[in-house]
Every structure is written in C-alpha cells, then in structure tokens.
N, C-alpha and C positions, 0 to 999 in steps of 0.2 A: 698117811692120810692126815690133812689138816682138820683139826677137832676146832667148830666153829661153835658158837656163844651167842643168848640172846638178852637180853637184859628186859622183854617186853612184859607185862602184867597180863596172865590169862583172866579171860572174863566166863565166869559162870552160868552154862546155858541152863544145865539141867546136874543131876548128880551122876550122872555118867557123858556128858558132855560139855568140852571145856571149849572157848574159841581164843587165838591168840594174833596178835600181828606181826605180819613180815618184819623184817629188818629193815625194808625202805616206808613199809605202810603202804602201801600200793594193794595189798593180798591180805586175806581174811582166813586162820586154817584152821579146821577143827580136828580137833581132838577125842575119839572115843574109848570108852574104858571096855574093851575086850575079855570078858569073865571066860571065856574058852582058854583067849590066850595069857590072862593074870595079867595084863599089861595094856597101856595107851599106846593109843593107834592114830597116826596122824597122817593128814592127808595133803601134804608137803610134798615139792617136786624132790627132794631128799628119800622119800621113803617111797613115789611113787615109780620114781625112775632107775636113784641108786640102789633101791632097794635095802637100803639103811634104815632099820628098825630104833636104832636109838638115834634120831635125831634132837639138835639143838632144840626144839619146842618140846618132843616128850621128856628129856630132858630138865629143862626148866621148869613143865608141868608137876614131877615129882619134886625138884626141887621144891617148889613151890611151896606144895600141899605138905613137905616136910616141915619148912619154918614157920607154915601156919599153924602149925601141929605143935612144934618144939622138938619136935622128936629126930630121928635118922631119913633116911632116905631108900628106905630098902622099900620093896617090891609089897611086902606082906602089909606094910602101912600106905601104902598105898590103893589096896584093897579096905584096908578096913576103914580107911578116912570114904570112899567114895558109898559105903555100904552105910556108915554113920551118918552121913549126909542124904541118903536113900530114904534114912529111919527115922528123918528129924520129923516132926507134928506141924514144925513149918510149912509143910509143903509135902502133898502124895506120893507115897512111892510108885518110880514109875513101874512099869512090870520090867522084868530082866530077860533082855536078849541080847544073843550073842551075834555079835556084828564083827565080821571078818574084813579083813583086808579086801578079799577078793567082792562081800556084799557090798561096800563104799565104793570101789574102781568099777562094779557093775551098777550103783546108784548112779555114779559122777557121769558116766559112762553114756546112761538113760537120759538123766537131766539134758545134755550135752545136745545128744539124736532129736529129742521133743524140741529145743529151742531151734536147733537146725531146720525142723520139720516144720513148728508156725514160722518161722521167717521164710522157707520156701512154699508155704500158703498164701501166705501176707502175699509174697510177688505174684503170685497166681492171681488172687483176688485183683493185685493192681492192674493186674496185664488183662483180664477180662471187663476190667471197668472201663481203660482205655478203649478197648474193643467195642465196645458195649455206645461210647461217648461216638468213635467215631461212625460206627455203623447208624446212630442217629445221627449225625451229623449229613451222613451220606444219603440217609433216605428223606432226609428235611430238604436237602436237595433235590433228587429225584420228583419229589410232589411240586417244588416251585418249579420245574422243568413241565414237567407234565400241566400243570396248570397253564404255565403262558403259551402251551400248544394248543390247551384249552381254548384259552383269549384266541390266540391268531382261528383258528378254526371257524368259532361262532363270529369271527369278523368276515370270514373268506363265505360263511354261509350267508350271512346278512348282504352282501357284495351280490350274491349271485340272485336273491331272492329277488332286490332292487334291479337288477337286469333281467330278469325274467318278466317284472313288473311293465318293464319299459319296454319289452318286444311284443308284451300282450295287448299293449294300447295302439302302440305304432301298428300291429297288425288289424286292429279293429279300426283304426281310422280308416287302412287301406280298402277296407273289404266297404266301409263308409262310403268311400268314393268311387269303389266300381258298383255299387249297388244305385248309385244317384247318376251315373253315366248313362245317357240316351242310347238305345238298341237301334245301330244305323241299319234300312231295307239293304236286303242283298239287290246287288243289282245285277240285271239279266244280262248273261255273254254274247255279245255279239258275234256269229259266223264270219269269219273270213271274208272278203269276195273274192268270189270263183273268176280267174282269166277265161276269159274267152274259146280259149282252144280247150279248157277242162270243159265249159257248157258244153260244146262240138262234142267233145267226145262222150260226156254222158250221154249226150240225146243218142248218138251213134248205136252206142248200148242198148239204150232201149228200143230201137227200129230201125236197123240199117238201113232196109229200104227203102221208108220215107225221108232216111237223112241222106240218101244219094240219089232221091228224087227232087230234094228240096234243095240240093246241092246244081243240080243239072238245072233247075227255076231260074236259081241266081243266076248262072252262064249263061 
C-alpha cells in the first residue's frame, strides 16, 4: 500500500477538534480527539471507506501538535498536548465526550437524511405553489366565463322584455279597432220559392178533396 503525505496546516476548532484541507482544497475534514480510543479520528473517505485509522491528515495532526510541542510524536503526547489545551484559562473547557467512529458516520449520516428531507419539502412546497397558481388561474377563468354568460343572458332577457312590450301594444290597438268597428243588423233569411208543383202538393196534404175538387173546376 502506497503511504500518501499532506503538507496542509490544520486549523483549531476547539481542543478536541481540529479541521484540515484536502490535497486539492475542494474538501473540509475534521478531526476528533477520541478519549475512549486515545487517538484522532478523522472523517476522510481514507478512514470512512478504507477503513484506515492512520490516515495522511491524523497523521500530520500528530505530527503537527509534535513540532508545536518540540517534543516526539507518540500517542501519550498527544493526549496530554489536547488536555493542556482543554486547561488553558484562555478558553473553557469544553466537558469530555467520547465520540466514536460509528457517533460521526451516524452524525454525517443524519446531516445528509435532514438536507435530503428539506430539499424534498422545498419541491413539495414548489409543486403546491404551482398548483395553487394554477388553480387560480383556472377559476379567474371560470368567473370571466360565467360572467359573460351573465352579459349574454340579461341581453337575451332585455330582448324578450322589448318584445313582449311590442306584442302588448300591437294587441291593444287591435282590441282598439274592433272596439271602434260599427255592429252591422243581422239580416233576415229569405225562404226559398216554393215551385209550383211543391204548392200543389202541399195544398194536396192538407185537403185532398178540395184539391181534387178544385182540380175538376179548372177542367
């Protein structure tokens, strides 16, 4: 295995945590000081993945705190430089907890799920706003709809009132002028004239035998 090297200055968050830069500077990785495991814990795809506990950044963190020190580079000075630093009057100590491998990759882990989570809210909210834009959109519509059936209506109403107006007048002039028209007399039915052979035979009817006495006259 290729043993790789960084030459980067770690920066001082706290007395148990340090942050250092990638080798391109792209990546931000911190560093915790692990009192369970005596040892810096970095959170580098080297230890997250290889599962390689001494990487190039814990590494250079001891080295570090070595030549700040003047001292060696062992393990025990390492503790005592980050406890010394815990104890300075500069600055409170912070209280001491034990932070595992596994608490960071279940922190990073968390972090990760909640950004996931508001960015699939954020869309949510967008997609409801859209929703929201066009459903007014659509019923700003629907009312200008229903309005100009409004209009056409009270015009179709007004149309029939004005003809109704104009059949009630026309009707009242007519009743006008049958009411002013003169009442002509009936005039009495004339009878028929009765032919001569119908007179004959009524009289007949009534008295034969003066109609065949008055018959025998003539002859």
């Amino acid at each position: 295995m290729t043993t790789t090297t960084t030459t980067a200055i770690p920066e001082r968050i706290t007395a148990e945590h340090y942050q250092m830069q990638s080798s391109r500077g792209n990546r931000t990785y911190n560093l915790i000081y692990n009192f369970e495991l005596q040892r810096w814990v970095c959170d580098c795809p080297d230890v997250r993945i290889n599962k390689n506990t001494a990487c190039k950044h814990r590494r250079r963190l001891v080295d570090w705190i070595a030549s700040e020190r003047g001292g060696n580079a062992d393990f025990l000075l390492v503790q005592r430089e980050a406890t010394a630093i815990a104890d300075s009057p500069q600055e409170p100590a912070p209280i001491a907890t034990a932070i595992t491998e596994t608490t960071i990759y279940g922190m990073m882990d968390a972090i990760m799920k909640a950004e996931i989570t508001i960015k699939t809210q954020g869309d949510r909210i967008a997609c409801l706003e859209y929703d929201l834009q066009s459903s007014n959109k659509g019923f700003q519509a629907t009312i200008a709809e229903q309005g100009d059936r409004i209009d056409n209506l009270e015009n179709i109403i007004v149309q029939l009132v004005q003809q109704i107006a104009l059949t009630q007048s026309q009707l009242q002039t007519a009743e006008a002028l049958i009411a002013a028209k003169p009442t002509a007399k009936p005039t009495a039915k004339r009878e028929p004239k009765k032919s001569q052979d119908q007179l004959d035979w009524e009289e007949y009817e009534r008295d034969p035998a003066a109609w065949r006495a008055k018959q025998k006259g003539n002859n």
